[in-house]
PDB file of N, H, CA, C and O in Angstrom:
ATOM      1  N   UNK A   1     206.507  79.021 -17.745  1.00  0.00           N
ATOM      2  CA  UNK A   1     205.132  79.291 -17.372  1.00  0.00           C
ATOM      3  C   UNK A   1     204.157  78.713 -18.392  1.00  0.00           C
ATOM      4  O   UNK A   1     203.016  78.397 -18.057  1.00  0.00           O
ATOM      5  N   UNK A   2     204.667  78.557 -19.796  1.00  0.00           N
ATOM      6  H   UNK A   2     205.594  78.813 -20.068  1.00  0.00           H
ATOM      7  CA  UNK A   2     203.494  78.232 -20.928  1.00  0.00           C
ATOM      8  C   UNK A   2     203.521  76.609 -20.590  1.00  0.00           C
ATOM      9  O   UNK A   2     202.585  75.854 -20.854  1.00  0.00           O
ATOM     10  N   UNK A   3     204.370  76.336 -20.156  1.00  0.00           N
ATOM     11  H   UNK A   3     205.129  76.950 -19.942  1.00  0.00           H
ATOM     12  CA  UNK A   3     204.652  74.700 -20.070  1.00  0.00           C
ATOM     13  C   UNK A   3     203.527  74.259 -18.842  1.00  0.00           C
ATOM     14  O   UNK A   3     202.746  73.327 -19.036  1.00  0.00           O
ATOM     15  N   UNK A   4     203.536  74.974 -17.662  1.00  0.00           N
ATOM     16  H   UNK A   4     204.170  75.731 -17.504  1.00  0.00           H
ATOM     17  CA  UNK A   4     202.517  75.164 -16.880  1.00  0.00           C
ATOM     18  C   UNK A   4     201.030  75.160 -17.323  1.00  0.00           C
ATOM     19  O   UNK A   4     200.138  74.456 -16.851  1.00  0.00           O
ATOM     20  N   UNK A   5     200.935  76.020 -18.258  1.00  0.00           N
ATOM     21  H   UNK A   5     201.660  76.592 -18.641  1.00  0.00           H
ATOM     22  CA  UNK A   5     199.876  76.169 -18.475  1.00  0.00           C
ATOM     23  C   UNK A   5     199.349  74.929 -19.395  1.00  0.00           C
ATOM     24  O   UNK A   5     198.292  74.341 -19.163  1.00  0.00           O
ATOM     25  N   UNK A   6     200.041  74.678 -20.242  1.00  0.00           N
ATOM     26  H   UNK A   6     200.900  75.155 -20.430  1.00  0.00           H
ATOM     27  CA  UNK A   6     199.842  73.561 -21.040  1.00  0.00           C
ATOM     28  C   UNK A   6     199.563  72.183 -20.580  1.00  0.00           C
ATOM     29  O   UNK A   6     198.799  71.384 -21.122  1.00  0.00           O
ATOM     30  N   UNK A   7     200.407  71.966 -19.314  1.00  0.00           N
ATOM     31  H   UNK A   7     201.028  72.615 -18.874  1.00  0.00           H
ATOM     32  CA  UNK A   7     199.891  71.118 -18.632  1.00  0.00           C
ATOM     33  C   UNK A   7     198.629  71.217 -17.707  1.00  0.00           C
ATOM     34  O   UNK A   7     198.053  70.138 -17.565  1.00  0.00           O
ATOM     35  N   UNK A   8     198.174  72.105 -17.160  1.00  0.00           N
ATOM     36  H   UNK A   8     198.642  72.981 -17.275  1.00  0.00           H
ATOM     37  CA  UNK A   8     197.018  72.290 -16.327  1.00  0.00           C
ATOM     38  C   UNK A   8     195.961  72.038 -17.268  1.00  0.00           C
ATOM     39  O   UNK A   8     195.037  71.294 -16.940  1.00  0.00           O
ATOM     40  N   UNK A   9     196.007  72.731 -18.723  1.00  0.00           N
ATOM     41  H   UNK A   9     196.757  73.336 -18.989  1.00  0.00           H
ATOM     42  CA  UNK A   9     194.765  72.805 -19.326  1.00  0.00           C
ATOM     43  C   UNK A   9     194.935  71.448 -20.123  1.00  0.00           C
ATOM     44  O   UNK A   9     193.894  71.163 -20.714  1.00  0.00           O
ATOM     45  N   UNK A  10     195.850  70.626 -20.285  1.00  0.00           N
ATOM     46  H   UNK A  10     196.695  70.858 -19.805  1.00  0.00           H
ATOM     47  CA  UNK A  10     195.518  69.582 -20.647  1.00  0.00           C
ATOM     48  C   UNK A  10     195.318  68.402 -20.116  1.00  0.00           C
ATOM     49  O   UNK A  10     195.025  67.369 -20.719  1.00  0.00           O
ATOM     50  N   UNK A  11     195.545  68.617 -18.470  1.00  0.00           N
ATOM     51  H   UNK A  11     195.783  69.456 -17.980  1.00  0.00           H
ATOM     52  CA  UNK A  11     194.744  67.923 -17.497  1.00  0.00           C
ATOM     53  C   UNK A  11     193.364  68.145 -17.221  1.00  0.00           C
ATOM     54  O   UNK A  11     192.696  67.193 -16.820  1.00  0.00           O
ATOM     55  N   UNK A  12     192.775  69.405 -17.396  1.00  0.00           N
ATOM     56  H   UNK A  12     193.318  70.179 -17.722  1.00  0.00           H
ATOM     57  CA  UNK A  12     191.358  69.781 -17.046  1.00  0.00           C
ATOM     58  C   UNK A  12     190.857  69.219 -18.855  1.00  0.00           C
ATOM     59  O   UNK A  12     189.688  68.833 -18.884  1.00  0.00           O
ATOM     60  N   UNK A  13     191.349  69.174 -19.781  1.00  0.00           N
ATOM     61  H   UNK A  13     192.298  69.488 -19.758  1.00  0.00           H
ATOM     62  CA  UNK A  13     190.543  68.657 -20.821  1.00  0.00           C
ATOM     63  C   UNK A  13     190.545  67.285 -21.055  1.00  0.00           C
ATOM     64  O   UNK A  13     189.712  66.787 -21.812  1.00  0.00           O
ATOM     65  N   UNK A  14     191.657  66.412 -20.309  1.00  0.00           N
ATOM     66  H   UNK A  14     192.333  66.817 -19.694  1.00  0.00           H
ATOM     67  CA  UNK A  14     191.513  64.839 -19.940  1.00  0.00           C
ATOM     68  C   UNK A  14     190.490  64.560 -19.114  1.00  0.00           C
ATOM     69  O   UNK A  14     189.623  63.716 -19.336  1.00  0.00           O
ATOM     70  N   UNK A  15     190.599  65.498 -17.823  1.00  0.00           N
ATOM     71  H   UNK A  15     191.303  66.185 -17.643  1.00  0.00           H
ATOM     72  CA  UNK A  15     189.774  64.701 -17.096  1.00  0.00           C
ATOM     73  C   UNK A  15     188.515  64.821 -17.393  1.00  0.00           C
ATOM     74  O   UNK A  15     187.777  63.843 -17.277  1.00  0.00           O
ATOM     75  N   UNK A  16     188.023  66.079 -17.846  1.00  0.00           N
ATOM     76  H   UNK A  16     188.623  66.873 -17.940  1.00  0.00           H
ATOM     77  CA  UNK A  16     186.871  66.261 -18.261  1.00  0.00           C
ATOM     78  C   UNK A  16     186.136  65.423 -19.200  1.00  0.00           C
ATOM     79  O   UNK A  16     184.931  65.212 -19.062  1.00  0.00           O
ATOM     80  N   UNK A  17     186.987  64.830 -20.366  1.00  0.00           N
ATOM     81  H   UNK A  17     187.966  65.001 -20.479  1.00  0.00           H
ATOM     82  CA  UNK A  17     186.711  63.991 -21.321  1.00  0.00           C
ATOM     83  C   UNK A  17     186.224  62.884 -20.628  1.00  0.00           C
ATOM     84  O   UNK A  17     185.073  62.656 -21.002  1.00  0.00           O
ATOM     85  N   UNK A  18     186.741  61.820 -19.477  1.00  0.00           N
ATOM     86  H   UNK A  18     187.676  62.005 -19.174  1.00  0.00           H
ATOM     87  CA  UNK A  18     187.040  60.577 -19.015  1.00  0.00           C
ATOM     88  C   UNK A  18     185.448  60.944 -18.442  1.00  0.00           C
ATOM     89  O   UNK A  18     184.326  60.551 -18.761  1.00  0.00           O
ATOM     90  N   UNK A  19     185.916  61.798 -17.543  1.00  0.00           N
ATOM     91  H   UNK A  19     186.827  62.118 -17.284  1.00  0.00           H
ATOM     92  CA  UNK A  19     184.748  61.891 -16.566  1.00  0.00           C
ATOM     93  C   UNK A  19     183.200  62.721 -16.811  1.00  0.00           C
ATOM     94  O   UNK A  19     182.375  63.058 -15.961  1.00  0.00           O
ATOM     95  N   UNK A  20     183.171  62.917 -18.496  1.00  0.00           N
ATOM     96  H   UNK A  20     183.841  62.643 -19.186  1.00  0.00           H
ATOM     97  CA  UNK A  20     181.929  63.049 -18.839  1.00  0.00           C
ATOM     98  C   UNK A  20     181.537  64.708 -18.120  1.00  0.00           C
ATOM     99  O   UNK A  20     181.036  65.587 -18.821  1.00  0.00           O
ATOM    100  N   UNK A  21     181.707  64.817 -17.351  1.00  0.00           N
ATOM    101  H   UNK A  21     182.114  64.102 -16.782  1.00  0.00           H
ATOM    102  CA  UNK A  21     181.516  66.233 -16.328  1.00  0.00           C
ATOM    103  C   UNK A  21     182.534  66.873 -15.618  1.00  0.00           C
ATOM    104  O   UNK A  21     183.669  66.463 -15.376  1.00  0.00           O
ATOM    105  N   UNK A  22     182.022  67.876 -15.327  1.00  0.00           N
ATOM    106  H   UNK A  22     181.099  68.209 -15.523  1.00  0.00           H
ATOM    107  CA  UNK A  22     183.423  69.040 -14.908  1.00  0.00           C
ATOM    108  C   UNK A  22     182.578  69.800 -13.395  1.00  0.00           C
ATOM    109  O   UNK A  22     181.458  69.362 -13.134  1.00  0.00           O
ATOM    110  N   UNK A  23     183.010  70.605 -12.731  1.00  0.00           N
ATOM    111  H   UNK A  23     183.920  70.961 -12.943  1.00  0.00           H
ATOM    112  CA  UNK A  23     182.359  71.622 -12.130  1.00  0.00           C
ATOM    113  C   UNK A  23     183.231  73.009 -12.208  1.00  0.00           C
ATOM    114  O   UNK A  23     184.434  73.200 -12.025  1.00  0.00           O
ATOM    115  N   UNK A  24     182.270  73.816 -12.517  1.00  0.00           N
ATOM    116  H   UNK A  24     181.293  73.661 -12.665  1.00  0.00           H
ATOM    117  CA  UNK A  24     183.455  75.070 -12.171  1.00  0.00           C
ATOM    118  C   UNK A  24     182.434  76.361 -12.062  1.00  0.00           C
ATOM    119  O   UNK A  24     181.554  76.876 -12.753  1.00  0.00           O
ATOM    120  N   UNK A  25     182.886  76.516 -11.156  1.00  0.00           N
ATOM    121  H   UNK A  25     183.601  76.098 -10.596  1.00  0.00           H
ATOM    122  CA  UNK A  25     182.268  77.898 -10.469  1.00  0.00           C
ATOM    123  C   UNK A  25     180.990  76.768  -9.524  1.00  0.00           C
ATOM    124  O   UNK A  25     181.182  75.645  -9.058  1.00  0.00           O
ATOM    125  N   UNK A  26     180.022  77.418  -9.515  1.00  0.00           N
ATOM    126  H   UNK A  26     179.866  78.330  -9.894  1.00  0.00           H
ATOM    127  CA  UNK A  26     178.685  76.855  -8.889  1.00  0.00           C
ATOM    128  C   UNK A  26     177.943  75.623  -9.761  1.00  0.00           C
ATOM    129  O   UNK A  26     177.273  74.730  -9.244  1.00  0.00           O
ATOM    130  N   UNK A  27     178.194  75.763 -11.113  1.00  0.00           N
ATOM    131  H   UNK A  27     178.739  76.489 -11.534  1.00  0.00           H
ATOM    132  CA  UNK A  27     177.876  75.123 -12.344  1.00  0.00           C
ATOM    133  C   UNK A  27     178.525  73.933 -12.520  1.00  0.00           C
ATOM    134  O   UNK A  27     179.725  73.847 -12.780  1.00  0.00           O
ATOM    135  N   UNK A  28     177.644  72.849 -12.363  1.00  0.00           N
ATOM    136  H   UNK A  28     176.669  72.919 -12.151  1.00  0.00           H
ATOM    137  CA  UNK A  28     178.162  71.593 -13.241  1.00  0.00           C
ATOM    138  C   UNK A  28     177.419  71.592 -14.717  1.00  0.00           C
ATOM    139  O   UNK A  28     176.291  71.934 -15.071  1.00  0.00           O
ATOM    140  N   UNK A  29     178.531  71.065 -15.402  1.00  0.00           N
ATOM    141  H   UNK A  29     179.448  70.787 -15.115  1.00  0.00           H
ATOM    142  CA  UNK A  29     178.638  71.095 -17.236  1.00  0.00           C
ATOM    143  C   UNK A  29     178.581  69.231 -16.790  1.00  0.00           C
ATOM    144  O   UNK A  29     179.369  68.632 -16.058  1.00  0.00           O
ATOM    145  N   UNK A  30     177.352  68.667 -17.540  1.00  0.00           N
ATOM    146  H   UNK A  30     176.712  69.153 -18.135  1.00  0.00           H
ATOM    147  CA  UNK A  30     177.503  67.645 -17.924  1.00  0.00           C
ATOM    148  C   UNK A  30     177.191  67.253 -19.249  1.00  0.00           C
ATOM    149  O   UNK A  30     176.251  67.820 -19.805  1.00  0.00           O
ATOM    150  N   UNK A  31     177.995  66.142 -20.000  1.00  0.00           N
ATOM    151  H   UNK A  31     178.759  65.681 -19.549  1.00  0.00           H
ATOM    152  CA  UNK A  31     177.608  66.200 -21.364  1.00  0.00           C
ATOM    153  C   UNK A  31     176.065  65.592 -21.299  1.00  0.00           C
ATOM    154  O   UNK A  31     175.282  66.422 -21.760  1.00  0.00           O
ATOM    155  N   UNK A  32     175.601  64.734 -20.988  1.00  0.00           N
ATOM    156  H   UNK A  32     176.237  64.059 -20.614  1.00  0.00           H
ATOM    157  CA  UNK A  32     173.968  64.807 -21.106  1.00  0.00           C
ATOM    158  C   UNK A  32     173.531  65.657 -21.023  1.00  0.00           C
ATOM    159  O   UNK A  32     173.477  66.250 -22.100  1.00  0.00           O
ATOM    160  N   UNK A  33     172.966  66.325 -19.955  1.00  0.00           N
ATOM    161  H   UNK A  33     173.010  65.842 -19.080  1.00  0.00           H
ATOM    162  CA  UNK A  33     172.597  66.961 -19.800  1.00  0.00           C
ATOM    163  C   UNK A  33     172.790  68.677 -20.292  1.00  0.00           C
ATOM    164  O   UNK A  33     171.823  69.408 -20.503  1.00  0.00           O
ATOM    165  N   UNK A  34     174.155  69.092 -20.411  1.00  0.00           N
ATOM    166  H   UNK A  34     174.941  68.498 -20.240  1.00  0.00           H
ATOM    167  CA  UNK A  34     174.438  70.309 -21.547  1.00  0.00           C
ATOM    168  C   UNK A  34     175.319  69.922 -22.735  1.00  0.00           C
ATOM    169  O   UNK A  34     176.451  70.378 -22.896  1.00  0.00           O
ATOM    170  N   UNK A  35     174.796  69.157 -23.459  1.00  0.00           N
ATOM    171  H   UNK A  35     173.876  68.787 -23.329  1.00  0.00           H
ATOM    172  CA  UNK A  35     176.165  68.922 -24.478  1.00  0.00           C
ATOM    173  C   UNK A  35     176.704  70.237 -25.323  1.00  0.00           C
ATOM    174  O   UNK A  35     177.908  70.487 -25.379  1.00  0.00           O
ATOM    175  N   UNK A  36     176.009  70.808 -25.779  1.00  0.00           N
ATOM    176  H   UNK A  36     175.031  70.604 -25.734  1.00  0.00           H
ATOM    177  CA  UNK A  36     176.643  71.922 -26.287  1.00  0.00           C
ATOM    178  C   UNK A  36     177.983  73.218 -25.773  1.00  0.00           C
ATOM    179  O   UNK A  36     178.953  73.815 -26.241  1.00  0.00           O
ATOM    180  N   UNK A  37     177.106  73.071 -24.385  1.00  0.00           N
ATOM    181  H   UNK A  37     176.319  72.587 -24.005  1.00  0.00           H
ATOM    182  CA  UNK A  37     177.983  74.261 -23.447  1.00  0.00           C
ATOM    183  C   UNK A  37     179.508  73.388 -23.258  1.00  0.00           C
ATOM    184  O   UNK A  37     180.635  73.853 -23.428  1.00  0.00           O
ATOM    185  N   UNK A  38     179.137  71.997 -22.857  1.00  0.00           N
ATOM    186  H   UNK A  38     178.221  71.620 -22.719  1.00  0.00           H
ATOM    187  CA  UNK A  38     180.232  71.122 -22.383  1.00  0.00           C
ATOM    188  C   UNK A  38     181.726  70.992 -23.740  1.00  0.00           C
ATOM    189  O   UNK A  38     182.929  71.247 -23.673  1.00  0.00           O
ATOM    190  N   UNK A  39     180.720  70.414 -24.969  1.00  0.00           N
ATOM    191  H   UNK A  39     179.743  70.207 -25.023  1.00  0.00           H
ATOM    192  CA  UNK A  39     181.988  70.459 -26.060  1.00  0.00           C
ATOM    193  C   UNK A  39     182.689  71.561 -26.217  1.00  0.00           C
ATOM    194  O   UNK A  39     183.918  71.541 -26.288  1.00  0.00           O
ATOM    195  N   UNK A  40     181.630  73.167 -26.322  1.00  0.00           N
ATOM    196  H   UNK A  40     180.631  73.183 -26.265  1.00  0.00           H
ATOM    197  CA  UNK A  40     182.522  74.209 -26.001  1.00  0.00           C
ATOM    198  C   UNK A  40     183.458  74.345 -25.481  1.00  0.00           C
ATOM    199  O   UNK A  40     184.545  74.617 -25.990  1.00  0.00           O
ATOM    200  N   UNK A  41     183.041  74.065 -23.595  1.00  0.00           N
ATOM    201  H   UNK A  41     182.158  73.844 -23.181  1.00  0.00           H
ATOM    202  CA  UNK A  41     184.247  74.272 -22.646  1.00  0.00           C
ATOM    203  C   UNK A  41     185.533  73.129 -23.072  1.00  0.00           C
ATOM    204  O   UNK A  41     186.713  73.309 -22.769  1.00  0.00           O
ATOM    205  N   UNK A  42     185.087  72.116 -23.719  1.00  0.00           N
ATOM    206  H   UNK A  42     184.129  71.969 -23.965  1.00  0.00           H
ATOM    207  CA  UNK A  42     186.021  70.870 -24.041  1.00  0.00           C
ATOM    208  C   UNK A  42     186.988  71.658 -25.179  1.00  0.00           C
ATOM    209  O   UNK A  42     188.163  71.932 -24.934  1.00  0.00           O
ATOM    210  N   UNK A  43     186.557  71.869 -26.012  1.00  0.00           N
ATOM    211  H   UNK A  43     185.603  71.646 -26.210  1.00  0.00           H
ATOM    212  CA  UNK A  43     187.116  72.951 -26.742  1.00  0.00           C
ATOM    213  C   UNK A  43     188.146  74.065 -26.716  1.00  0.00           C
ATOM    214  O   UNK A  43     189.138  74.297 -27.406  1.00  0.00           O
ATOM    215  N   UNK A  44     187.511  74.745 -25.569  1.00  0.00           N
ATOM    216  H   UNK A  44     186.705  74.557 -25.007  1.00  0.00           H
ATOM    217  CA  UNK A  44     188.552  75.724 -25.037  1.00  0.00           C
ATOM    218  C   UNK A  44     189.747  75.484 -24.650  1.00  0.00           C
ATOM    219  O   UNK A  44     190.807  75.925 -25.093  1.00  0.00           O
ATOM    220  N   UNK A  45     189.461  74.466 -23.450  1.00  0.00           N
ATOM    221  H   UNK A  45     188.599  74.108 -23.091  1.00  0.00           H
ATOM    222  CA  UNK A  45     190.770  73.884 -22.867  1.00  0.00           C
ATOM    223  C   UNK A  45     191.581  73.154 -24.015  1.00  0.00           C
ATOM    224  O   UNK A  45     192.809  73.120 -24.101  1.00  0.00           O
ATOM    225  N   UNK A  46     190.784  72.648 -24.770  1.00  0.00           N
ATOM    226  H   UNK A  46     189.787  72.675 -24.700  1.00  0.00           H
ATOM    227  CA  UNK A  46     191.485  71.996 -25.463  1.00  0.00           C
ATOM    228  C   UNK A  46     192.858  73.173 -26.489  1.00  0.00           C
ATOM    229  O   UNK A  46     194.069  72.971 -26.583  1.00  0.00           O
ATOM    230  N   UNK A  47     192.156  74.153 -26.998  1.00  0.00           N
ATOM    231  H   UNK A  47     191.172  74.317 -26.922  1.00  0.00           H
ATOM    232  CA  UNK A  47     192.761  75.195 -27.711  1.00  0.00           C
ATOM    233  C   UNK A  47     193.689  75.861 -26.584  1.00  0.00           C
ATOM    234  O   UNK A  47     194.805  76.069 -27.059  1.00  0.00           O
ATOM    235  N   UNK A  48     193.590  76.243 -25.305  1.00  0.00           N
ATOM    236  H   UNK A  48     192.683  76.074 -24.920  1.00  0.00           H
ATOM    237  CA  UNK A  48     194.645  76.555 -24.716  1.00  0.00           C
ATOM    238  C   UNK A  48     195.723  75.972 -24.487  1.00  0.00           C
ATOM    239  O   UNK A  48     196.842  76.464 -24.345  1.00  0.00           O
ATOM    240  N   UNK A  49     195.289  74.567 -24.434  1.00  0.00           N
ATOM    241  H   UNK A  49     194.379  74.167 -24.549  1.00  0.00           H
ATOM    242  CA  UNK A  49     196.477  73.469 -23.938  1.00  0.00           C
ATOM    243  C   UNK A  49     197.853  73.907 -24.934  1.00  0.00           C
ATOM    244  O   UNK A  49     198.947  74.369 -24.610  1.00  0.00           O
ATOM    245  N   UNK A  50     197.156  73.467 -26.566  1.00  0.00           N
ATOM    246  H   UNK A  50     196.267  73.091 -26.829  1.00  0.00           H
ATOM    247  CA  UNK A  50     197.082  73.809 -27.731  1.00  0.00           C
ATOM    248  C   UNK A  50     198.386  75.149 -27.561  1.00  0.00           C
ATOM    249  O   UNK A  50     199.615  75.156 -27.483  1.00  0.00           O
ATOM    250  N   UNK A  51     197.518  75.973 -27.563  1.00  0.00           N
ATOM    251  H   UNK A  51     196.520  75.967 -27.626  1.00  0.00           H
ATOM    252  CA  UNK A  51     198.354  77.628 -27.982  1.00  0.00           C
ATOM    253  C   UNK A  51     199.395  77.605 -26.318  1.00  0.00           C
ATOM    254  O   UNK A  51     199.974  78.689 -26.249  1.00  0.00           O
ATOM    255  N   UNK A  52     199.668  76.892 -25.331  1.00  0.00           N
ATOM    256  H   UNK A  52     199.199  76.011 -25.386  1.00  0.00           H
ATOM    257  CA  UNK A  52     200.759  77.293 -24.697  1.00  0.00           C
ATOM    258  C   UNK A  52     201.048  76.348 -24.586  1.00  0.00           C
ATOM    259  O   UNK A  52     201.628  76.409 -23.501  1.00  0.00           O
ATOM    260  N   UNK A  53     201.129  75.090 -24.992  1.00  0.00           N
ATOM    261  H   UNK A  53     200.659  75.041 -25.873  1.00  0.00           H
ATOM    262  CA  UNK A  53     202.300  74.221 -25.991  1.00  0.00           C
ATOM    263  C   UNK A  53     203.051  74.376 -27.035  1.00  0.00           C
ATOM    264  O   UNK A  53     204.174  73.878 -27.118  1.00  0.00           O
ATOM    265  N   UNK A  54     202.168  75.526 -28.505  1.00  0.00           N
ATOM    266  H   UNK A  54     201.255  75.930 -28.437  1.00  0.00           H
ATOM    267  CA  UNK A  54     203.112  76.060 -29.329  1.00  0.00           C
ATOM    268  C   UNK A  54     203.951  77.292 -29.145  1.00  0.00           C
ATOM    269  O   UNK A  54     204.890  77.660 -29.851  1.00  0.00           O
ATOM    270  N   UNK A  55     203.120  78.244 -27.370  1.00  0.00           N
ATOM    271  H   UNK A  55     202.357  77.945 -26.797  1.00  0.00           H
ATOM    272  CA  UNK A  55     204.156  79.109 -26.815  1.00  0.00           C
ATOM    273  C   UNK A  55     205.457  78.910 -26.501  1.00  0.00           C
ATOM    274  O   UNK A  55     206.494  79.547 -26.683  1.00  0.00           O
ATOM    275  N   UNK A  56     205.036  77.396 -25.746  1.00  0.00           N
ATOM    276  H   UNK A  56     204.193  76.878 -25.598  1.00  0.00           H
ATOM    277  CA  UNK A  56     206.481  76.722 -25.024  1.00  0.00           C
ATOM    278  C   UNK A  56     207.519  76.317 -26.257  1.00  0.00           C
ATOM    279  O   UNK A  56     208.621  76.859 -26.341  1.00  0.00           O
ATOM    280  N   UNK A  57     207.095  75.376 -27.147  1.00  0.00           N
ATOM    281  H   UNK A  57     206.200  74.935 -27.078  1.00  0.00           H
ATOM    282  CA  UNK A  57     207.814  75.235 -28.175  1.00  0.00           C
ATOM    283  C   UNK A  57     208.853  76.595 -28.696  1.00  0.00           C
ATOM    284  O   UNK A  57     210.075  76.517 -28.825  1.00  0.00           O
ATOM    285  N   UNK A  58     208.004  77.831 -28.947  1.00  0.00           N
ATOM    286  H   UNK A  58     207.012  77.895 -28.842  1.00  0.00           H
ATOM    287  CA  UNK A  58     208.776  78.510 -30.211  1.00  0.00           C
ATOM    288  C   UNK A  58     209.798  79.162 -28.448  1.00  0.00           C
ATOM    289  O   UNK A  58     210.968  79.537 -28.533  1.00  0.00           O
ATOM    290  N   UNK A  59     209.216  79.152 -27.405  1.00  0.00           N
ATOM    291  H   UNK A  59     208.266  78.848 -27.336  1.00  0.00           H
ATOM    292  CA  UNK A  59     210.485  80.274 -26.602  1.00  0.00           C
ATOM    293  C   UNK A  59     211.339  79.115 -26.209  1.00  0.00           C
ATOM    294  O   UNK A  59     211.995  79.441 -25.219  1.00  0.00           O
ATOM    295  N   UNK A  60     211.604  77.850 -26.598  1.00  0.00           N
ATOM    296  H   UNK A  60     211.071  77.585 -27.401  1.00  0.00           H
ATOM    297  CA  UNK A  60     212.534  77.022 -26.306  1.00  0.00           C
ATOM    298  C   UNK A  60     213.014  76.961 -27.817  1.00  0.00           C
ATOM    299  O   UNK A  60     213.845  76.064 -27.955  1.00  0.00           O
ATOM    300  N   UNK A  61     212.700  77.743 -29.159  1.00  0.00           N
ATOM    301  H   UNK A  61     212.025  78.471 -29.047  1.00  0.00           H
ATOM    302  CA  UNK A  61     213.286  78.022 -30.165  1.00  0.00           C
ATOM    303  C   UNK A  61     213.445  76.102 -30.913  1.00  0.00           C
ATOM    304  O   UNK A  61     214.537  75.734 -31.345  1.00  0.00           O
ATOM    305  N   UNK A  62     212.285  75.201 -30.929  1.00  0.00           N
ATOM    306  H   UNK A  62     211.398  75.500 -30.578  1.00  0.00           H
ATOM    307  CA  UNK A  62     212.182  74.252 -31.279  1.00  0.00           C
ATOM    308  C   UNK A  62     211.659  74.410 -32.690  1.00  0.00           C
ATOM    309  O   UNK A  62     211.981  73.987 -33.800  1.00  0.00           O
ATOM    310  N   UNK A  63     210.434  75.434 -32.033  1.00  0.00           N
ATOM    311  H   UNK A  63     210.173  75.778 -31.131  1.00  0.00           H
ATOM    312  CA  UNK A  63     209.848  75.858 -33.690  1.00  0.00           C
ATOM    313  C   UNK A  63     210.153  76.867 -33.854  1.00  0.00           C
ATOM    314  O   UNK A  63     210.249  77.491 -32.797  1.00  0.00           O
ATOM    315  N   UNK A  64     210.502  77.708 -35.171  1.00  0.00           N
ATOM    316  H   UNK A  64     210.424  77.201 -36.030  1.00  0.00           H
ATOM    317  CA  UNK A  64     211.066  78.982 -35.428  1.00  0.00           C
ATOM    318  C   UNK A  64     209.554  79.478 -36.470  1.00  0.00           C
ATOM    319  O   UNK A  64     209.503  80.592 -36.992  1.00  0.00           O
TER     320      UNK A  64
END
């Protein structure tokens, strides 16, 4: 499941990067236009990708 997750959120923080903008919920985040809110959300995903890639790692006992 962390492997899942790791991949979803590090597809939503690729594409987001490439494509400058995201939508989610009713709200489009564009970096012109919100850069602050946007690096945040870039951020986040980025740190989740992050923390359930080093989930997946330690329960496949790669990292101890």
């Amino acid at each position: 499941m962390s492997l899942l997750l790791a991949i979803l959120f590090f597809a939503m923080f690729i594409g987001a990067a490439v494509r400058k903008s995201f939508s989610y919920g009713r709200i489009d985040y564009d970096f012109y236009e919100h850069p602050v809110q946007y690096i945040i959300i870039l951020l986040f995903f980025l740190g989740m990708a992050v923390l359930s890639s080093y989930v997946f790692l330690v329960d496949m006992d790669i990292i101890k």
